[in-house]
C-alpha positions in Angstrom: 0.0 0.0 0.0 2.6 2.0 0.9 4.4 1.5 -2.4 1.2 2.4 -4.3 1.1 6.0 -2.1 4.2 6.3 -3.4 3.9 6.1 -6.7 0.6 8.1 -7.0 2.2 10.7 -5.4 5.5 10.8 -8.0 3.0 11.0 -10.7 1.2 13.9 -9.3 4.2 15.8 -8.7 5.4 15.1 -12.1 2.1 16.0 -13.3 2.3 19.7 -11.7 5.5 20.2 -13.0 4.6 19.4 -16.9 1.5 21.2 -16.0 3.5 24.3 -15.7 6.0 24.5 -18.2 6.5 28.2 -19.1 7.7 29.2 -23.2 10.4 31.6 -24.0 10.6 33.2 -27.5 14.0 34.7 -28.6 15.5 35.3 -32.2 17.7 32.9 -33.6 20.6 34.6 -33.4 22.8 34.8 -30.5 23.2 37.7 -27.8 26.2 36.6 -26.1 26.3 35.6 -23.3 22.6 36.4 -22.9 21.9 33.1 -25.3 23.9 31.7 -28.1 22.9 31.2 -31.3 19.9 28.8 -32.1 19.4 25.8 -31.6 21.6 26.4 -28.5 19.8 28.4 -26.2 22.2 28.1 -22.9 23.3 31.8 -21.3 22.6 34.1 -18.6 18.7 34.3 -19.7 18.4 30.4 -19.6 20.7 30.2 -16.2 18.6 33.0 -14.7 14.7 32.5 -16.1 15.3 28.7 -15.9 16.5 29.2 -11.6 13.5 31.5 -11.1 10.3 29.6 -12.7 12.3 26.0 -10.5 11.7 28.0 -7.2 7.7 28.0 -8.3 7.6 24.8 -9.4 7.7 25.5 -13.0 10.1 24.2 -15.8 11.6 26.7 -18.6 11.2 25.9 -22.5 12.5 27.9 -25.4 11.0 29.0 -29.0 13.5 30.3 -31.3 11.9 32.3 -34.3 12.3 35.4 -36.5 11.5 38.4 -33.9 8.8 39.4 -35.6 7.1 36.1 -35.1 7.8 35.8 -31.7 6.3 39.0 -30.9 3.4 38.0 -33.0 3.0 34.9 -31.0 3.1 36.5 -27.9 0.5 38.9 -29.0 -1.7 35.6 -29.3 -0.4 34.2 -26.2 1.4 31.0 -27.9 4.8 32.2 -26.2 4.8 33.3 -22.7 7.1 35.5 -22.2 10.8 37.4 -24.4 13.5 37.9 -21.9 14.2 41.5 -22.5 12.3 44.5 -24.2 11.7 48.1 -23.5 8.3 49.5 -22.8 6.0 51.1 -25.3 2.6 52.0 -25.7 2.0 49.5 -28.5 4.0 46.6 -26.9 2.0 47.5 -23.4 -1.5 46.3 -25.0 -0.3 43.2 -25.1 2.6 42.8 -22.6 2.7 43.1 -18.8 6.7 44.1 -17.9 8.3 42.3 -15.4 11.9 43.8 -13.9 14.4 41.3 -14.6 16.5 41.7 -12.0 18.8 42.5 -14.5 20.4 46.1 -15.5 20.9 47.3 -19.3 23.0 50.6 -20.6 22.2 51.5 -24.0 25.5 52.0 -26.1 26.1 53.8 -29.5 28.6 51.5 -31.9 29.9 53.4 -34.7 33.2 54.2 -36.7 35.8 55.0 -35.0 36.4 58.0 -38.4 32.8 58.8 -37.7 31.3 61.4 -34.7 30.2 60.7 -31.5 26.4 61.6 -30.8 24.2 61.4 -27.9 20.7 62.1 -29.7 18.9 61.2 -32.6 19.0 65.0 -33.7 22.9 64.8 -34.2 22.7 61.6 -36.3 20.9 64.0 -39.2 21.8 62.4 -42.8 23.3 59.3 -41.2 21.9 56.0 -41.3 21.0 54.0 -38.3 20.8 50.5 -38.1 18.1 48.5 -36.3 16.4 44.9 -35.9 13.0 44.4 -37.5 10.8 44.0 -34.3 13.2 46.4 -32.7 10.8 50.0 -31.2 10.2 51.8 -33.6 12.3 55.3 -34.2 11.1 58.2 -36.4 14.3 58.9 -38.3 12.4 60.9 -41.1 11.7 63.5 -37.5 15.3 64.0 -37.6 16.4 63.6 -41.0 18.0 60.1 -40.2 18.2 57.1 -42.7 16.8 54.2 -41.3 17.9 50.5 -42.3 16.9 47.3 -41.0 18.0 43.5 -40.8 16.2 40.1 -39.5 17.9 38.5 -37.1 20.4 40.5 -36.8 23.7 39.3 -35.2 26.3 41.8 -33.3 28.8 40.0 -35.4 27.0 41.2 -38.4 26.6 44.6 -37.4 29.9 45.2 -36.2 31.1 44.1 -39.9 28.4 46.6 -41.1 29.6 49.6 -39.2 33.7 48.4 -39.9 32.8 48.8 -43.2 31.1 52.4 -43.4 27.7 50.3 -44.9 25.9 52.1 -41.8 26.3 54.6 -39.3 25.1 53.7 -35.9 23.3 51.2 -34.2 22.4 51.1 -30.3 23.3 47.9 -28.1 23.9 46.8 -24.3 26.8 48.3 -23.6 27.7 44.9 -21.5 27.4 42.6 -24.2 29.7 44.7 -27.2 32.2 45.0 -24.8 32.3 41.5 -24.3 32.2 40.5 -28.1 34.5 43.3 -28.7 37.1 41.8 -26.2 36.3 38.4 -27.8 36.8 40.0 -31.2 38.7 42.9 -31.3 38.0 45.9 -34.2 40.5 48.5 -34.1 38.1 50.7 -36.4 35.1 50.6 -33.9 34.5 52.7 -31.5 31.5 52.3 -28.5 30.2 54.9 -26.3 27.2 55.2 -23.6 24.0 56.4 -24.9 22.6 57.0 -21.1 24.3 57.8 -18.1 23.0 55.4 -16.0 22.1 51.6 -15.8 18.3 50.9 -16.1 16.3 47.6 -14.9 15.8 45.4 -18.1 12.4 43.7 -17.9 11.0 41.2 -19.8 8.0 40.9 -21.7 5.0 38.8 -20.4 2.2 38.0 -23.0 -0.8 39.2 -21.9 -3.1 36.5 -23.6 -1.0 33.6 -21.5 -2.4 31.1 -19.8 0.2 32.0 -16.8 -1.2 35.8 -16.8 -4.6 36.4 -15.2 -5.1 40.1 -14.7 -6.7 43.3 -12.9 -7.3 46.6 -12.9 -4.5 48.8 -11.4 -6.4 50.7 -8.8 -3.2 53.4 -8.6 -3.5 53.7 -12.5 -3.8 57.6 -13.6 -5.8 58.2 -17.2 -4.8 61.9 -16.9 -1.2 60.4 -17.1 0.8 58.9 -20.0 1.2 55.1 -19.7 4.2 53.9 -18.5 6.4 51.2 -16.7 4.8 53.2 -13.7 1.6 53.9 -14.6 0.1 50.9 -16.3 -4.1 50.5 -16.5 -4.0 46.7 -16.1 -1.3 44.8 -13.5 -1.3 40.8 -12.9 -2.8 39.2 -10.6 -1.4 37.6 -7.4 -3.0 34.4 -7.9 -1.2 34.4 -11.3 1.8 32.4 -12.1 2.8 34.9 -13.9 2.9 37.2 -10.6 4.5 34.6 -8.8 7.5 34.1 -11.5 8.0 38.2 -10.9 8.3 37.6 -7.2 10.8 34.8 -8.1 12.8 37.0 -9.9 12.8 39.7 -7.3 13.9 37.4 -4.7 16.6 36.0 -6.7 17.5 39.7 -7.1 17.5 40.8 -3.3 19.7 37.6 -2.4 22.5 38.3 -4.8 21.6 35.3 -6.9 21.3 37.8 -10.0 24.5 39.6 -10.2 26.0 36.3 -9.2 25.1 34.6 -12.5 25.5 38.3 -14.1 29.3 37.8 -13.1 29.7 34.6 -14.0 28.5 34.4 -17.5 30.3 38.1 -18.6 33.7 36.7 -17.1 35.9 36.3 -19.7 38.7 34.0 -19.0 
């Protein structure tokens, strides 16, 4: 009898776990050492999103896909959540942002021949580079050329900009030093965009099974929406809620800069 008991009750903990089984969408190209490049998905997003959904019971699965799909999916609610994208009015009607734990510094990568900006006004009759799915910039406000790629690489964009085929293109500043140092470019030149580090938050489908929802009571329509001032919040029944509460824990113990550490240490 006993050995029936225990049996019944491996299968219903196996059960919950498959039950909750959270999907990732990403790009197929790599963002080292965030993730490597498809089908490999290991790096500090797998290491850190993979820890936090274990602490609530939940296991980690990844989609790799053009961005523009993924976002598309998780507009639909087919993937669960992207590991990192800024807010913006059109992603918030379908997103709820959750803080990472994780910090991000925009940098500018250009020529080293070509001069340094800090705004979109001093980049007039320049082109600027950017990923399809990436937010959207009005370059035609500022007289700058726009160009986009799928997919796109860093490796591929450093080649771009090393050979004077574009201008600019914006990046973590963490993550070019680090393939910089991997693969150094004595004709590229890298620079902060902002002064200070941010929180990088990820983006959790609304439509997800994981994301129940309610009205923010603190929500102000006189107000623009923001990361601060969003109409709908999730709920904390949600397992969504629970995976942000995860992540902020991992956070306040060190767990986060930990792995941050150990997956930008070059050796």
């Amino acid at each position: 009898m006993r050995l029936k008991y225990c049996f019944l009750l491996i299968f219903l903990l196996t059960t919950s776990s498959q039950a909750c089984e959270m999907l990732m969408g990403y790009r197929t190209s790599e963002r080292s050492p965030f993730i490597a490049e498809a089908p490999n998905h290991q790096g500090l997003y797998y290491a850190l999103y993979s820890k936090a959904l274990a602490n609530i019971g939940c296991q980690l699965k990844v989609i790799r896909a053009p961005k523009k799909r993924i976002l598309h999916m998780l507009k639909t609610g087919e993937v669960d959540f992207y590991p990192g994208l800024g807010f913006s009015d059109e992603r918030e009607t379908y997103l709820h942002f959750i803080d990472s734990g994780l910090k991000s510094r925009s940098a500018v990568i250009s020529h080293l021949d070509t001069k340094s900006v800090q705004s979109l006004a001093e980049m007039k009759g320049k082109t600027l580079l950017i990923a399809h799915g990436a937010k959207p910039i009005d370059g035609e406000k500022y007289g700058v050329f726009m160009r986009s790629g799928y997919d796109l690489s860093i490796a591929q964009v450093v080649e771009l900009i090393s050979k004077k085929q574009v201008d600019f293109y914006f990046y973590n500043e963490d993550a070019i030093h680090y393939y910089l140092a991997l693969h150094p470019y004595e004709n590229i030149k890298v620079y902060p965009l902002n002064e200070s580090y941010e929180a990088l938050h990820l983006g959790f489908s609304r439509k997800s099974s994981f994301a129940d929802e309610r009205y923010n009571d603190d929500f102000d329509a006189k107000r623009a929406k923001s990361l601060d001032n969003r109409e709908y919040i999730l709920s904390k029944q949600s397992k969504a809620y629970q995976f942000q509460q995860a992540l902020k824990q991992l956070s306040s113990q060190g767990v986060t800069s930990q792995l941050n550490s150990q997956f930008f240490l070059l050796n």
